[in-house]
N, C-alpha and C positions, 0 to 999 in steps of 0.2 A: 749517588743520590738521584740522577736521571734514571740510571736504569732502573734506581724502585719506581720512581716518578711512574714510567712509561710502563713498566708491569702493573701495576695500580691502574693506571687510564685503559691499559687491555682489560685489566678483568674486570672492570667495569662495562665496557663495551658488550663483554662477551654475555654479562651476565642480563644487561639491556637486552638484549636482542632475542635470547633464549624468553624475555617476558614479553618481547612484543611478537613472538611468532608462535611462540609455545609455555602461552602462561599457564598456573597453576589456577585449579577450578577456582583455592580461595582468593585468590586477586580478580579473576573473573567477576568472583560475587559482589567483594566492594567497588569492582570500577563501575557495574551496574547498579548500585546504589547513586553512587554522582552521574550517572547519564542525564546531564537536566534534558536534552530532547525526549528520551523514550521518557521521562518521569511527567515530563508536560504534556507528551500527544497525549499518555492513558488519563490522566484529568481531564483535559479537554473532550478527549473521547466522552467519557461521563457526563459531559455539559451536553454534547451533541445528544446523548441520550434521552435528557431531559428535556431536550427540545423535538427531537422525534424517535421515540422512544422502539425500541426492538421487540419484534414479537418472534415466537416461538415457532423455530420449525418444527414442522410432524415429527412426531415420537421421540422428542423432548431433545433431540440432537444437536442443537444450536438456537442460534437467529438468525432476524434479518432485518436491514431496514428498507424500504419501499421509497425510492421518489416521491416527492409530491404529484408529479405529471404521473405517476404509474407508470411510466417508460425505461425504468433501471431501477438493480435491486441489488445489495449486497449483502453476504450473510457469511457467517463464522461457527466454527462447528462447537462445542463442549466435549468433543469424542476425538482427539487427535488420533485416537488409533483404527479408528473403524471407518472413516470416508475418503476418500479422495484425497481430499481440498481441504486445505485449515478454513479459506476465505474462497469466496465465487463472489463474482462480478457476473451481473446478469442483465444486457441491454436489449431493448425491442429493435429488431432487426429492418422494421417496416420502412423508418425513415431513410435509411442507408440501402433499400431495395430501388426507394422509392427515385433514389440518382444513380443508379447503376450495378449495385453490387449484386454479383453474380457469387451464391454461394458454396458452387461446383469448388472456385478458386480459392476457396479459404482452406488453411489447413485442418483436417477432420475433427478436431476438438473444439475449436471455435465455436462450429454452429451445431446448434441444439434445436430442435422443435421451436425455429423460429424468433431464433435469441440469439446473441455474440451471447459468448461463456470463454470466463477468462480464469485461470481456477491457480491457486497455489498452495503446490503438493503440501503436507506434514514432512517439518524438519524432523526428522528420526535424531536419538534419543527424545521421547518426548512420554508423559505417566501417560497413563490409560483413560486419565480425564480431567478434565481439568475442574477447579473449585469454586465455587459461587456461580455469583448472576453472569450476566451479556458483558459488566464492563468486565469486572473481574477475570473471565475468561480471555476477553480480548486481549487483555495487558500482558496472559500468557504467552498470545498472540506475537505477541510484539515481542517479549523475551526472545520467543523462540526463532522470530525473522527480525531481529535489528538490524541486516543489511537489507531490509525491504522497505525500511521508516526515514522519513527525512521529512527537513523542514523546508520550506519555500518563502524566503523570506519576501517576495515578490508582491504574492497573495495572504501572508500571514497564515499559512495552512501546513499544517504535518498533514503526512501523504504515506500510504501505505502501496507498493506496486503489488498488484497482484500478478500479472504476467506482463513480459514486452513491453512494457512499457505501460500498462493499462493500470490506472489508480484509483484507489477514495481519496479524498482530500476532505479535511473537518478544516476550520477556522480555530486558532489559535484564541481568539479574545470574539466570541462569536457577538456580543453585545457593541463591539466596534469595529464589526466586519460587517460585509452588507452578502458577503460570499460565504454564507456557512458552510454550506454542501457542496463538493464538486466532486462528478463522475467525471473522468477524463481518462479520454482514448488516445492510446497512439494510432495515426490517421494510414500511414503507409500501408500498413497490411490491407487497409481498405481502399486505400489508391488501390494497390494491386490486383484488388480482385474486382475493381471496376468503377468503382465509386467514383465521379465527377468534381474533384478538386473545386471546380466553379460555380457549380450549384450547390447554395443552400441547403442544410439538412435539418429538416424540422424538429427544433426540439433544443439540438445541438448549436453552437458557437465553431466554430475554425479560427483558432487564434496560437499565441506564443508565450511560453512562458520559458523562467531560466532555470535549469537544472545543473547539476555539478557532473561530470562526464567518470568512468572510471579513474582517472590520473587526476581528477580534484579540479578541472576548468568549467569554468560556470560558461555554459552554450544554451543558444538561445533554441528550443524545437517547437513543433507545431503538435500541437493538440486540438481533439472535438471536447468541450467543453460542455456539461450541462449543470450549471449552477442554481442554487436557491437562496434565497434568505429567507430560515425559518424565525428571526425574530420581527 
C-alpha cells in the first residue's frame, strides 16, 4: 500500500513539473485567460487611452503617447515583424545634459538625435501583425512580454519594462490615483555616464519605490520619476 502510495506521489510530482517548466500550448492558453494582472493592466491600458489618447505613427506602424510636458514619449508598433522594437521609450536628453551627462558614456543605443531610447526587441514567434486599434494591439503586447508586466502595489500602477530597468507605468484605478502616468528611469546608467546624483533634474523626481527582485524579494530601488495626473 506505501509503495502504491509513494508511486502515485511520484508521478504526480513528475507530471507537476513537466507542466511547470514545459506546459502544453493548451494550458498556456487557459492559465492566460485567469492572469487577473495582464487582464487588468490591458483594461486599465484602455482607460489611460481615454484619458490621453494615442496617435498614429507615420505609415500607419503603430502609436504613441506624448507627455503632457512633451519631454517623453512611448510608442508600440501594430508590425511585430518589421521594426525593431515592439515598445520605445523616448526621453529629452536636455535635462540630464543639463547635470552632467556625458553622452560619449552611454552605451551606443541609448542615445538617439538627442533622446535616451530604450527600446524592446519582438519576442519571436510572433503573426506578421497584429489586430485592431492601439489597445487591442498593446494587449498583444503584453501576451507576447508577460515577463515585462507587473504590478506595484505601492503606487497602484501596472508597469511595463521596456529596457534595464526603464518603464511606463499607467495607474490601476486612475479616477483614485492622483499618478496616472509614470515614465520612470533607472538612474545608474546615468550616474555612470555623469549625471550629478545631487542636483535636480528638471522635469524628473529621484525617488524609491518597491520592486520584487528575480528570487521574488520585494527591494527598495531608486528611480527618475516623471509623473502626471491626467484626470
Amino acid at each position: 500500500m506505501k509503495r502504491s502510495y509513494f508511486i502515485l506521489l511520484l508521478a504526480i510530482l513528475v507530471i507537476a513539473a513537466v507542466l511547470a517548466f514545459r506546459p502544453p500550448d493548451s494550458l498556456v492558453r487557459a492559465l492566460g485567460v485567469t492572469d487577473v494582472t495582464a487582464i487588468y493592466a490591458k483594461s486599465s491600458f484602455t482607460t489611460l487611452l481615454s484619458l490621453l489618447p494615442g496617435e498614429d505613427l507615420p505609415g500607419g506602424e503603430g502609436w504613441y503617447l506624448t507627455a503632457p510636458d512633451g519631454a517623453a514619449k512611448f510608442s508600440w508598433t501594430s508590425q511585430p515583424t518589421t521594426p525593431a522594437a515592439d515598445c520605445i521609450l523616448r526621453v529629452s536628453a536636455a535635462p540630464f545634459l543639463a547635470v552632467g551627462l556625458d553622452p560619449a558614456r552611454l552605451a551606443s543605443d541609448t542615445w538617439q538625435d538627442g533622446e535616451l531610447v530604450f527600446q524592446l526587441p519582438p519576442n519571436p514567434p510572433e503573426s506578421a501583425s497584429r489586430q485592431g486599434g492601439p489597445a487591442a494591439s498593446f494587449a498583444e503586447i503584453i501576451d507576447s512580454h508577460r515577463d515585462k508586466l507587473a504590478y506595484h502595489f505601492q503606487l497602484g500602477h501596472y508597469g511595463v519594462e521596456v529596457k534595464n530597468g526603464n518603464l511606463l507605468e499607467w495607474a490601476a484605478k486612475p479616477e483614485s490615483n492622483g499618478l496616472d502616468l509614470v515614465f520612470a528611469l533607472d538612474p545608474q546608467a546615468l550616474f555612470q555616464a555623469g549625471v550629478d546624483r545631487d542636483k535636480p533634474v528638471e522635469g524628473w523626481i529621484l525617488g524609491s519605490i518597491f520592486v520584487h527582485d528575480a528570487s521574488g524579494r520585494r527591494i527598495e530601488v531608486e528611480k527618475y520619476l516623471k509623473p502626471f495626473n491626467l484626470i
